[in-house]
N, C-alpha and C positions, 0 to 999 in steps of 0.2 A: 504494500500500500504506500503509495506515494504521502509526502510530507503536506501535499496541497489538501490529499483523501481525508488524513488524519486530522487535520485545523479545520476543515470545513465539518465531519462526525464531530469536533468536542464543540465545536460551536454552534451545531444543532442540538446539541447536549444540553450545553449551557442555557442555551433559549426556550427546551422546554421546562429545565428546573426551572428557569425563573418565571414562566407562563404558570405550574404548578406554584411555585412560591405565592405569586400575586393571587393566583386562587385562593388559598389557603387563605389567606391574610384578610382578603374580604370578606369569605363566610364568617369568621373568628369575629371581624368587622360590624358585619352586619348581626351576627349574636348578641354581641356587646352589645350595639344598637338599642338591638329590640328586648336585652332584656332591661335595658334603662329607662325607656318609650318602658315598656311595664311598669315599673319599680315608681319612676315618678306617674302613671296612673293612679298607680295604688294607693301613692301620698297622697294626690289630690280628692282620690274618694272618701278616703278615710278622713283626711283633714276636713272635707265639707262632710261628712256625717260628724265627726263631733261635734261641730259648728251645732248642726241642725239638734244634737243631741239636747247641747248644754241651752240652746236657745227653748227645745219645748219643757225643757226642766224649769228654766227660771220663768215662762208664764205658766206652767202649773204653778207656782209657787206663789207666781202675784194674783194668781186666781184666786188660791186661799189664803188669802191676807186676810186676819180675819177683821183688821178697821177698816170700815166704809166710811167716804165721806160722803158728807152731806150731797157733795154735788153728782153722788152716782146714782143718788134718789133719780126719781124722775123729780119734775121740776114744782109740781104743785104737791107733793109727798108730803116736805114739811107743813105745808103750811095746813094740813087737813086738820081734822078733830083730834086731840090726842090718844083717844081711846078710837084707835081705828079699827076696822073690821080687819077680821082676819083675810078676805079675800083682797081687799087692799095692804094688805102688808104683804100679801103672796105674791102679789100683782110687782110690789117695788122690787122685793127681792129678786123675779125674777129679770125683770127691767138690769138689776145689779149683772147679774149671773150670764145675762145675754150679753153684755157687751164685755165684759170682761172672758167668758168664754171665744168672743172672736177675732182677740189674740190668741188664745191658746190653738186655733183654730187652722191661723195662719201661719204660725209654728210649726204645726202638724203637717200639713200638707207641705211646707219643706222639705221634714224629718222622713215623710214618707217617699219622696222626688230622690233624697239621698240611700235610703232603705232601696231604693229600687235598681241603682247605680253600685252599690255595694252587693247585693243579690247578683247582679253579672258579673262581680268579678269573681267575689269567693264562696256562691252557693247559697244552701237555703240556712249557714251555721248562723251567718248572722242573724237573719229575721227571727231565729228561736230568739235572741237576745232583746231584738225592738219590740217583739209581740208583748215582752215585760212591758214597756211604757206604755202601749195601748192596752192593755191591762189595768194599768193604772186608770188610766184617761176615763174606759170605761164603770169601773168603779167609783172614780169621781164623778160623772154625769148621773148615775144614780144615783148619789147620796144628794147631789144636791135638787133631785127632783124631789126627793124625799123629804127634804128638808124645808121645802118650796110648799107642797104639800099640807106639811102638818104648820105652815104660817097658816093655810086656807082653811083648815079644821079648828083651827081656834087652840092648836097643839093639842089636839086629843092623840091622835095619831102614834106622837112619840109617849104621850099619856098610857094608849092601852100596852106598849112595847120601849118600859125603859132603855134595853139594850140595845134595839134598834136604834133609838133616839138618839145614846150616847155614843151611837159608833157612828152615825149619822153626819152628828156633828164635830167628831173629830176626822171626820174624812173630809167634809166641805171646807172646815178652817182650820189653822194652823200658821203661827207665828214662823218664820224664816228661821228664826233660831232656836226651835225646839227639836231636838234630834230624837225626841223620845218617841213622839208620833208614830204611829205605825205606819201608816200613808208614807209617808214625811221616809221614814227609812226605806220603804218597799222602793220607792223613788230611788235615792240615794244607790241603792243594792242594784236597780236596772241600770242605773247612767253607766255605774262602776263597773258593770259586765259588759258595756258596751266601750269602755273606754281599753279593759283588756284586751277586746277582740281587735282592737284598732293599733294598740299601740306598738306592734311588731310592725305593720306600714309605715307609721310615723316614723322609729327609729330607721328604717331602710331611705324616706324621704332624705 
């Protein structure tokens, strides 16, 4: 084999390692890529479900405050009889409950927008953990229809069922800073399972 044969085989050689090289190096490339295009998905799912988490946690929470003011009455409230009817005190409260429930509301549908975004990436683990907060949610909507309720009975209601009554009312209200609530912690214990579930994305963010 001639000197010319031999330089011209190591230089077809050469060209296709370096054709294999460059291959190589893209897919490796494009891995990297795309698991980083993932990884920052994941931050920003996870980061907008906490968001949404900790947003419908703190209008659950302004929901059961339990001081109303004056101006959440409706507007002629004060000024009626002071011995008003029970169906006019159900009437305010609920008047309270409606508008203060449509924060919580708008919260929710968020929490649910991010619940949905979080579901396609890692399945159905999360939503066992939100179904906690709609849990909540739903048991707060009946205590406080309950509650609504035995204003319009004149409180016989929680009268015939004191432990209704008093579970009634500690599920509608509750100060921000009483940890002892049962509500109040069942809360606390959904956010906290939803923040573990998250917080392995966050630290990859």
């Amino acid at each position: 084999m001639h000197i010319s044969e031999i330089l011209s085989a190591v230089k077809d050689v050469a060209l296709a390692l370096a054709g294999v090289t460059t291959a190589v190096v893209a897919v490796l490339g494009l891995k990297g890529w795309s698991r980083e295009l993932r990884g920052k998905a994941a931050f920003e799912v996870a980061r907008g479900m906490a968001k949404a988490a900790y947003k419908l946690r703190d209008e659950i929470t302004l929901c059961r405050g339990p001081f109303i003011r004056a101006a959440e009455f409706p507007e002629d409230y004060q000024s009626q009889a002071p011995n008003k009817s029970g169906e006019v005190r159900a009437g305010a409260y609920d008047h309270v409950f409606a508008n203060r429930w449509r924060a919580v509301y708008a919260a929710l549908q968020e929490f649910d927008t991010q619940t949905l975004e979080a579901e396609a990436l890692w399945g159905q683990t999360i939503r066992t953990k939100t179904d906690a907060l709609r849990t909540i949610l739903s048991k707060l909507s009946a205590a406080i229809e309950a509650f609504i309720d035995n204003q319009a009975s004149e409180g016989k209601s929680f009268e015939f069922d004191r432990e209704l009554g008093k579970k009634a009312r500690s599920e509608v209200f509750a100060a921000s800073s009483d940890s002892t609530n049962p509500l109040s912690v069942e809360l606390a214990v959904a956010v906290l399972a939803i923040e573990n579930e998250l917080r392995p994305h966050l630290r990859r963010g």
